[in-house]
C-alpha positions in Angstrom: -29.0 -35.9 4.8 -32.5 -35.6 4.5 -34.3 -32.2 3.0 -35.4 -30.5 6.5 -31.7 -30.8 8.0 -30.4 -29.5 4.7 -32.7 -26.9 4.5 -32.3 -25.5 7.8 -28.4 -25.8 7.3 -28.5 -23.9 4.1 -31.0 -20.9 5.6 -28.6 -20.6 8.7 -25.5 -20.5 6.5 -27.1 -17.8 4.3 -28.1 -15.6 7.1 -24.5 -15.3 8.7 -23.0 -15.1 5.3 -25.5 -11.7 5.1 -25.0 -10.7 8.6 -21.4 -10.9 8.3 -21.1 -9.3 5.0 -23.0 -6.0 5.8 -21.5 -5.6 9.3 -18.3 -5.9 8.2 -18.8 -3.3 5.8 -20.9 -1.0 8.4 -17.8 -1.5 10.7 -15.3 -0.3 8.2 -17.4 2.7 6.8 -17.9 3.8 10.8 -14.1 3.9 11.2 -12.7 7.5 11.1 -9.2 7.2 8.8 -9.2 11.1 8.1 -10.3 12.7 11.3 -9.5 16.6 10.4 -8.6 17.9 6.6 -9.4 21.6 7.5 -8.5 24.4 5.4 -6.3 27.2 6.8 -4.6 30.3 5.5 -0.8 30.7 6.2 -1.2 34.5 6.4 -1.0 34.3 10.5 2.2 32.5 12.2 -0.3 30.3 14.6 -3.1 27.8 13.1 -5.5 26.2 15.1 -7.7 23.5 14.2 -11.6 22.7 15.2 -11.8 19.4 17.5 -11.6 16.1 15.9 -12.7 12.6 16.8 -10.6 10.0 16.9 -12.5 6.1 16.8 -9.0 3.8 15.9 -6.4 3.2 18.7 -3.6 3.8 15.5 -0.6 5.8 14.5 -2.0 8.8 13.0 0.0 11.3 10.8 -0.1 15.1 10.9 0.9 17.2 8.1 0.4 20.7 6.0 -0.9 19.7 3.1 -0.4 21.5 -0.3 -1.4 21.2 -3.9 1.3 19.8 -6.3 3.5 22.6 -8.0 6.5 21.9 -10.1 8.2 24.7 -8.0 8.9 21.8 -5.1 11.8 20.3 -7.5 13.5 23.9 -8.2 16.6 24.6 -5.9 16.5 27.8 -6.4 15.2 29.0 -3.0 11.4 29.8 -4.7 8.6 29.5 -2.2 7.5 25.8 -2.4 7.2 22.8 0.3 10.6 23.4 2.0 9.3 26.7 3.4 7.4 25.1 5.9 9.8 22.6 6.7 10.6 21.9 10.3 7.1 22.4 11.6 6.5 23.5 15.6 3.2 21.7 16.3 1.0 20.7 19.8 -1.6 18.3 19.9 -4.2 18.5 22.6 -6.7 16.2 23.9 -9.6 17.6 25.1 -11.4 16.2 28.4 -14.8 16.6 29.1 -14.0 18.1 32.9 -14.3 22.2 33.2 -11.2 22.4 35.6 -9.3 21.2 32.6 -10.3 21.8 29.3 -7.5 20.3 27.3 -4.4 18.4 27.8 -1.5 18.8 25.9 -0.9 15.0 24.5 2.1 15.2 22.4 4.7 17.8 20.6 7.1 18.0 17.5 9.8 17.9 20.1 8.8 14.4 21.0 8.3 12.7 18.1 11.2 10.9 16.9 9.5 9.8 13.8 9.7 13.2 12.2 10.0 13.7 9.0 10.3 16.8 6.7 7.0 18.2 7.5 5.2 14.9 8.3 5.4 13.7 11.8 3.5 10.6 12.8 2.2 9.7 17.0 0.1 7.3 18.4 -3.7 8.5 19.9 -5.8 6.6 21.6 -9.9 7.2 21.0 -11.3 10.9 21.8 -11.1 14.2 20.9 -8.4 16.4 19.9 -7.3 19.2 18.8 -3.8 20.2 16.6 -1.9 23.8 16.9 0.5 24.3 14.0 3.3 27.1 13.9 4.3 28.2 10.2 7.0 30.4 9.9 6.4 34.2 8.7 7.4 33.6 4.8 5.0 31.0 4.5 2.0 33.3 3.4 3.3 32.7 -0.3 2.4 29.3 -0.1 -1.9 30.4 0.3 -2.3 30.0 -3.6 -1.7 26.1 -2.9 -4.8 25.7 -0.8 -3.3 24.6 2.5 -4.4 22.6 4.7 -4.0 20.7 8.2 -4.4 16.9 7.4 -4.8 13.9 10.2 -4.8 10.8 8.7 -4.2 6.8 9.3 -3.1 4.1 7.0 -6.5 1.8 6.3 -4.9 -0.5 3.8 -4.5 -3.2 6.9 -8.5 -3.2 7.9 -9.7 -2.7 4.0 -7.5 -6.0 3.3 -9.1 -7.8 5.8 -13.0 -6.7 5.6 -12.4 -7.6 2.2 -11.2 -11.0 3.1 -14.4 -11.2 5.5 -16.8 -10.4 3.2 -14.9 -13.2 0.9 -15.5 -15.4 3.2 -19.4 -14.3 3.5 -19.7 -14.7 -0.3 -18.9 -18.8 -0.6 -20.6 -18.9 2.8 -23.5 -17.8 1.2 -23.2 -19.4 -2.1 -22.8 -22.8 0.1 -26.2 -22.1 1.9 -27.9 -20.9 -1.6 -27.0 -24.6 -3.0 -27.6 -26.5 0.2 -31.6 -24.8 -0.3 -31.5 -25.5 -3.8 -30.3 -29.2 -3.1 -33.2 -29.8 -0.2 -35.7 -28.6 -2.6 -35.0 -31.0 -4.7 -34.8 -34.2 -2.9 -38.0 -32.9 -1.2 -39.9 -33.1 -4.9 -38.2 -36.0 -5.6 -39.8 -37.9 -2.5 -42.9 -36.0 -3.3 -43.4 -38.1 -6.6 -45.7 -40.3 -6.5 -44.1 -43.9 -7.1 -45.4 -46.6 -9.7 -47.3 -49.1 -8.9 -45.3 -52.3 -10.3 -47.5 -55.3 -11.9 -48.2 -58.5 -9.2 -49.6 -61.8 -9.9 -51.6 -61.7 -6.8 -52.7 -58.3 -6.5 -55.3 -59.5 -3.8 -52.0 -60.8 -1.5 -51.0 -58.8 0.9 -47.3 -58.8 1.3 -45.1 -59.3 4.2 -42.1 -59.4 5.1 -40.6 -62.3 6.6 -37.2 -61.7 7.5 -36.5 -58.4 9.2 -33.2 -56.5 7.8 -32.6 -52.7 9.1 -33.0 -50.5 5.5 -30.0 -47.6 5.4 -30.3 -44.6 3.5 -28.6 -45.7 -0.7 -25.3 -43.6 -0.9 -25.5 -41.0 -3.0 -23.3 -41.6 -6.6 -20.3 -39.8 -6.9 -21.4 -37.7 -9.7 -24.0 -36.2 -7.8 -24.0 -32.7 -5.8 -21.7 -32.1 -4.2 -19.9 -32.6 -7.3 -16.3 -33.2 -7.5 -15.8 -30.6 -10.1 -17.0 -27.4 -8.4 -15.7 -28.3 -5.2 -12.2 -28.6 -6.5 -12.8 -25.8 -8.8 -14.0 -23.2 -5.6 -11.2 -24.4 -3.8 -8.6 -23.2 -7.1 -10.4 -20.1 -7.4 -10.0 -19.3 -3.5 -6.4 -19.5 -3.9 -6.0 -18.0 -7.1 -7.6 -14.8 -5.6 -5.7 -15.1 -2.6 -2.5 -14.8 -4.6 -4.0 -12.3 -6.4 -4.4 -10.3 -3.5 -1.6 -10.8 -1.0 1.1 -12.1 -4.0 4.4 -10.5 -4.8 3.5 -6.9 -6.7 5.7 -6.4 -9.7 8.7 -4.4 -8.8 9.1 -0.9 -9.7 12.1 1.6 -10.0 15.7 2.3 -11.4 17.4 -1.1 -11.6 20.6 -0.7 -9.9 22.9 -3.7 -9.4 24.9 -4.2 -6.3 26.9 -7.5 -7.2 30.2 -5.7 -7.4 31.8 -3.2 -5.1 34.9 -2.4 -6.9 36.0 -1.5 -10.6 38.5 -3.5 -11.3 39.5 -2.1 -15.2 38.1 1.4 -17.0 35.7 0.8 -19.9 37.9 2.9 -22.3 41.2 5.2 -22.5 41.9 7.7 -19.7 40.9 10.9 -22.0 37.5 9.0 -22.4 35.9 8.6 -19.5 33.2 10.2 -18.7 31.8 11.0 -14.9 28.8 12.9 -13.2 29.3 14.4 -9.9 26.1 15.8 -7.8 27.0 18.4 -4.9 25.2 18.9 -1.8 23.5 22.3 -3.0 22.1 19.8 -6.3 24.4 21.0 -9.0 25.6 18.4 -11.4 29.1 18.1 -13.2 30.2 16.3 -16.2 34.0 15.5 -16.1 34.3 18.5 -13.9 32.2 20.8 -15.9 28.5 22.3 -14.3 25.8 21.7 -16.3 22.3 23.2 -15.6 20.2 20.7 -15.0 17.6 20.4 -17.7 20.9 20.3 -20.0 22.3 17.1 -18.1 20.6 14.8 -21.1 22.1 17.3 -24.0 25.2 17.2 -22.3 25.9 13.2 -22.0 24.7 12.8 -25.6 27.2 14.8 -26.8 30.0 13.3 -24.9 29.2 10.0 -25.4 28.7 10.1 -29.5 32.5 11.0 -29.3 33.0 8.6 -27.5 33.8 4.7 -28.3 32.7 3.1 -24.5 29.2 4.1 -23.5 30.3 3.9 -19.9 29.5 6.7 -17.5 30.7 6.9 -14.0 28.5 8.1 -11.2 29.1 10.1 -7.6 27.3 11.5 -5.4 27.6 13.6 -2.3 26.4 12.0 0.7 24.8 15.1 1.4 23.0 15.9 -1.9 19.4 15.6 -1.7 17.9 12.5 -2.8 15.8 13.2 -6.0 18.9 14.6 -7.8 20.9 11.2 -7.3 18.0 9.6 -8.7 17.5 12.0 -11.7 21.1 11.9 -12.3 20.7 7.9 -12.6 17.7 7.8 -14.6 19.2 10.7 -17.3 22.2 8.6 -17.3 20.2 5.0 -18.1 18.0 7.1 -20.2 21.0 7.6 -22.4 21.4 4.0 -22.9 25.2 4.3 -21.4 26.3 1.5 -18.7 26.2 2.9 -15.2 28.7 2.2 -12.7 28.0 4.3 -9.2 30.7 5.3 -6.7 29.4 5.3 -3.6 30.8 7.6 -1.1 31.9 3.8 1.1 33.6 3.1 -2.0 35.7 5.9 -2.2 36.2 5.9 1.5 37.8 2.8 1.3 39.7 3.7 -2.0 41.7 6.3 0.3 42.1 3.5 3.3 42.7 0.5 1.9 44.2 0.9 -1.4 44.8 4.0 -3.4 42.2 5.2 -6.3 42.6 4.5 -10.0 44.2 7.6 -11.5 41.5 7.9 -14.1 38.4 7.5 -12.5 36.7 11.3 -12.3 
């Protein structure tokens, strides 16, 4: 390909690799994922928030907002985040003609996405404006800087802005070394050529027989090289797994191969069982045990013990984060864990009845 063509590919290439890099990340910053974070005071029963724009035809979240406080895991009815659980809330969108201010858009009592005191709705661009309803003994909850919160998930359009501007880096990087390759072949020609030794320099020389003169093909070690261009082709996908690949799983492992114990680890007189309630009190073989005493508890069963093996149940009403502290004390003991599920013991009483010496 001759230097001008090369040239001109290589400044065209570098100008939409620019163009595209900075107005994908102008597009991105002019997107609104946190329209309203306003700060309110739970003293009065009805908070009303200044108008907010709204840029993203999304699902946007709603929520009352407080700092962390290790009251929230206490179940001993202290003021924390279950206070204000429930939540009566209005959104309005406002319209720009003065027989009609505002519009009432959507309410808690339609959103079946509810949870605890998150509720999530689809808004289509404008202007808006949220109403929240607290109940009266929510006032002790002002020390934990409330505050109404609007928000959308931008993990989708980061991802791909990032993959754009990807894209505009080799793009540019291509038309960097197509302008570095042109420059080169143009000095090249540039050169003046020698002027080889005749026997008759006074001769002029012609040629006799016509043939049509094609450009010599390039040598395959020459730009573009075989090395970086399977190398940029690696790297692409090595970042692309890097980016979109399987994340490393996190959690309590928990295995769900077997649904049914068919023999006891040890003697009846040494088993050992947890039982959760609904109201978040734990039991060990029948016993309550305060919760911070849980770990003390197991310990002191289990060194008397000759099978490590603990037996777990849970109501299928107790709240969530004491099954799963209840399960990580018990791992965290280094004892095997075998969990009854409530299904289990349902069809324990059905099907077949329970062993006599499972707690």
């Amino acid at each position: 390909m001759p230097p001008k063509t090369l040239s001109r590919l290589g400044v065209t290439l570098l100008f939409l690799a620019l163009a595209l890099y900075f107005s994908a990340g102008q597009w991105l910053n002019s997107r609104i994922f946190v329209p309203l974070d306003y700060r309110v005071t739970l003293d009065a029963r009805h908070l009303q928030s200044p108008p907010f724009q709204v840029n993203l035809n999304e699902t946007y979240f709603a929520s009352l907002e407080l700092d962390y406080s290790a009251d929230d895991w206490n179940q001993d009815n202290l003021c924390n985040y279950k206070t204000i659980l429930d939540p009566q809330w209005r959104i309005y969108r406002l319209v720009s003609s003065a027989g009609e201010p505002r519009k009432l858009w959507v309410t808690s009592a339609e959103d079946t996405r509810q949870i605890y005191y998150w509720s999530g709705f689809r808004l289509p661009r404008g202007k808006y404006q949220l109403e929240w309803d607290t109940p009266v003994a929510a006032s002790c909850l002002n020390g934990r800087h409330p505050r109404l919160l609007v928000s959308t998930n931008s993990w989708g359009y980061r991802q791909a802005i990032d993959v754009a501007q990807l894209i505009s880096v080799f793009m540019g990087g291509t038309g960097l070394a197509l302008i570095v390759l042109a420059t080169l072949r143009a000095a090249r020609h540039a050169l003046p050529l020698a002027v080889a030794p005749r026997m008759f320099p006074d001769m002029a020389l012609r040629n006799l027989i016509p043939l049509t003169k094609h450009t010599p093909l390039l040598p395959i070690h020459a730009l573009p090289h075989w090395g970086i261009f399977g190398g940029a082709i690696l790297w692409v996908l090595i970042i692309i797994f890097m980016m979109f690949g399987p994340q490393t799983p996190h959690g309590l492992l928990v295995s769900l191969s077997s649904r049914k114990v068919t023999s006891l680890a040890g003697p009846a007189q040494e088993t050992l069982g947890v039982y959760v309630d609904p109201k978040g009190r734990f039991f060990v073989n029948g016993e309550e045990v305060e919760r911070k005493g849980l770990h003390t508890k197991l310990l002191d069963h289990l060194s008397r013990s000759t099978s490590w093996t603990v037996y777990f149940e849970a109501d299928s009403d107790s709240l969530y984060m004491d099954t799963v502290y209840a399960i990580d004390t018990i791992q965290g003991c280094g004892a095997k864990f075998i969990w009854i599920t409530p299904k289990m013991r349902e069809e324990w009483k059905h099907r077949e009845p329970a062993p006599h010496n499972i707690p």
